[in-house]
C-alpha positions as CSV (number, residue, x, y, z in Angstrom):
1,X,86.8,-11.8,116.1
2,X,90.4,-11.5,117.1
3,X,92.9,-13.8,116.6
4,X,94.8,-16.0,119.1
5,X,97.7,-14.0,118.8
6,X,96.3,-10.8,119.2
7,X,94.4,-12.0,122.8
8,X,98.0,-13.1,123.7
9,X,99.8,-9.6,123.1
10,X,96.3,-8.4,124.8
11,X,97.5,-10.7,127.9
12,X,100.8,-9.5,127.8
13,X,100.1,-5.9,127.5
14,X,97.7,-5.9,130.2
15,X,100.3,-8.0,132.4
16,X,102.6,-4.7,131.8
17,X,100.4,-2.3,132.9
18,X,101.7,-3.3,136.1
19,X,104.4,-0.7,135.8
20,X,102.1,2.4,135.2
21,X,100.1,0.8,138.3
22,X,103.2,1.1,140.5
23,X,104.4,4.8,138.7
24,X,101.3,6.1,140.1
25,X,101.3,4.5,144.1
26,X,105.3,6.2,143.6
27,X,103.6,9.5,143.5
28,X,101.2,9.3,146.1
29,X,102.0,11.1,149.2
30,X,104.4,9.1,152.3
31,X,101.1,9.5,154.4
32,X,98.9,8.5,151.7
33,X,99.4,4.5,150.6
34,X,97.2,3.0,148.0
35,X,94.9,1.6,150.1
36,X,94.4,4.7,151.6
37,X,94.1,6.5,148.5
38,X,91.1,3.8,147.4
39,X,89.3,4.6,150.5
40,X,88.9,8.0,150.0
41,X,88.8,7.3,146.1
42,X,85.8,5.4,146.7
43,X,83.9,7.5,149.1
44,X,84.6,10.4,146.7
45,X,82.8,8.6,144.5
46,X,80.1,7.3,146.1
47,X,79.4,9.3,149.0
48,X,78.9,7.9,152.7
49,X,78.6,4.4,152.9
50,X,79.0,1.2,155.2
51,X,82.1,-0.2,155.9
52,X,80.7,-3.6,154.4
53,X,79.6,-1.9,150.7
54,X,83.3,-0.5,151.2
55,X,84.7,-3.6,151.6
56,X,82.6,-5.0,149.0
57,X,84.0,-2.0,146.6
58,X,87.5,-2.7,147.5
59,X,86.9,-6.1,147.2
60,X,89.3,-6.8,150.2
61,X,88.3,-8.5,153.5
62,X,86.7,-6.6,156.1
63,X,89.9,-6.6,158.5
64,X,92.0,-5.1,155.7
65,X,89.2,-2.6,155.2
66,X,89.3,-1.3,158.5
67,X,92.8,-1.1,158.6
68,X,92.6,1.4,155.9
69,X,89.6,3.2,157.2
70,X,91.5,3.1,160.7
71,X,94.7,4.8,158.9
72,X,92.6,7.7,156.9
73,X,90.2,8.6,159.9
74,X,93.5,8.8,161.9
75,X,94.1,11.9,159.8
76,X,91.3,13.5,160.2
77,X,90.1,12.4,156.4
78,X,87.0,10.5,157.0
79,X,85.0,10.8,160.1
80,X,83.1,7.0,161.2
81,X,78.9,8.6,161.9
82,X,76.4,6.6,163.6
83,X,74.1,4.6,161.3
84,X,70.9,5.7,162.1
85,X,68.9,2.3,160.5
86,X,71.6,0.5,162.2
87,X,73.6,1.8,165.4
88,X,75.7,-1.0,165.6
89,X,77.1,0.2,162.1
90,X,78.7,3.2,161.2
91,X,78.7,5.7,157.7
92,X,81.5,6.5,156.3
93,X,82.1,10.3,155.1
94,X,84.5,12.4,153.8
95,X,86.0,15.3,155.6
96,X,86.6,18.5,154.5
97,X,90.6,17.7,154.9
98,X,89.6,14.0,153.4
99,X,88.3,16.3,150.1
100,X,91.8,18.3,149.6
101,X,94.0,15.2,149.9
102,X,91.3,13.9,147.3
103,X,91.6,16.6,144.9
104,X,95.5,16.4,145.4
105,X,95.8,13.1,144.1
106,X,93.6,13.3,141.5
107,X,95.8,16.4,140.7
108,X,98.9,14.1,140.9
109,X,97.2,11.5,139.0
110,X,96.5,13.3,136.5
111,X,99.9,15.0,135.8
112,X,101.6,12.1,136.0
113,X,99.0,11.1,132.8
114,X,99.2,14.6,131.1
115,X,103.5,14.1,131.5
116,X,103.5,10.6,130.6
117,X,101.2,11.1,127.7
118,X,101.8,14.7,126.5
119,X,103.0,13.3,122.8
120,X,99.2,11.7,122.3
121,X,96.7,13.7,120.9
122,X,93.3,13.9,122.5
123,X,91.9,11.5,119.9
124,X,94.7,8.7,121.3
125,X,93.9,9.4,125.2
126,X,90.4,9.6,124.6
127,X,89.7,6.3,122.7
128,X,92.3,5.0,125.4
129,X,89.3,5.8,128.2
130,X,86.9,4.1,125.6
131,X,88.2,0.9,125.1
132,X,89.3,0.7,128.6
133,X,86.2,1.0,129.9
134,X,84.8,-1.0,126.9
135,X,87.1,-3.7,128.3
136,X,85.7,-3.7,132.2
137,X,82.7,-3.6,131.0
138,X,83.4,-6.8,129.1
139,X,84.5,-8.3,132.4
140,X,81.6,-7.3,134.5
141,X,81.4,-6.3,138.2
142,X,84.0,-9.3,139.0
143,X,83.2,-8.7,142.6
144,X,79.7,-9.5,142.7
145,X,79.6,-13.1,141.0
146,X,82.5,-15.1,141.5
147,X,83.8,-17.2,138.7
148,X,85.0,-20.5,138.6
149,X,88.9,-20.4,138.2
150,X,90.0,-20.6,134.7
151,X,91.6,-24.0,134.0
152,X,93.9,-24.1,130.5
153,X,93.4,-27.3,128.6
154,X,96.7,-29.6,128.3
155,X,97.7,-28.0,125.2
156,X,97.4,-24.6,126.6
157,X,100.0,-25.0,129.5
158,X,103.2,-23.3,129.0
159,X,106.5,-22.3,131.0
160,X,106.4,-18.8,129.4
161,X,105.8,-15.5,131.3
162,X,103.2,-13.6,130.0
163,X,105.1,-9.9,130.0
């Protein structure tokens, strides 16, 4: 097992990431926000769905959810189908247009990576993808069972930043 010190640089290094998070919403198109780009993201992903199970994959409220489904079907990305178990409801699928500004951000995405990361071998990047998903999968689907908040004994609190 790791020692205290190492889950602390863990904290902190994970705090940073924060910066590669916001390099990569800089290079997504004006049109295009984040929460756009997880809409379409998701339905990629997962094909046509509910706007509830996208919520619950966001993990956002239903109001911000339709606000980004609002903003992508605007532009012709998505198109909002009758549900036929459900006609109150509707599916959520991806347009053809929807698909190309999919594949263009995974293209950006993914340059941004191959730029950032050009001086790591495929070994480095590689077991970077392993352990990161090694981590989430330590965390679980966070969205499905919510935790209780985590409280730091006494001896624990601090007035240091983590990054």
């Amino acid at each position: 097992m790791a020692e205290q010190a190492q889950y602390e640089e863990l904290a902190r290094q994970l705090s940073a990431i924060g910066a590669v998070k916001r390099e990569l919403g800089r290079i997504l198109p004006h049109d295009c926000p984040a929460g756009s780009a997880a809409v379409l993201t998701l339905l990629g992903r997962h094909g046509d769905m509910r706007m509830s199970k996208l919520a619950e994959l966001l993990a956002v409220d239903m109001s911000v959810t339709s606000r980004h489904v609002a903003h992508v079907a605007d532009r012709g990305w998505i198109e909002r189908l009758p549900d036929p178990a459900d006609k109150r409801s509707r599916i959520l699928r991806l347009t053809d247009a929807g698909r190309e500004r999919l594949i263009e951000l995974s293209r950006r995405s993914s340059q941004l990576f191959a730029d950032r990361l050009s001086d790591w071998s495929d070994h480095e990047v590689g077991l970077l993808i392993h352990l990161m998903g090694r981590l989430r999968e330590s965390f679980g689907d966070c969205r499905a069972v919510p935790r209780p908040p985590y409280v730091p004994e006494a001896t624990e609190l601090t007035t240091r930043t983590p990054a």
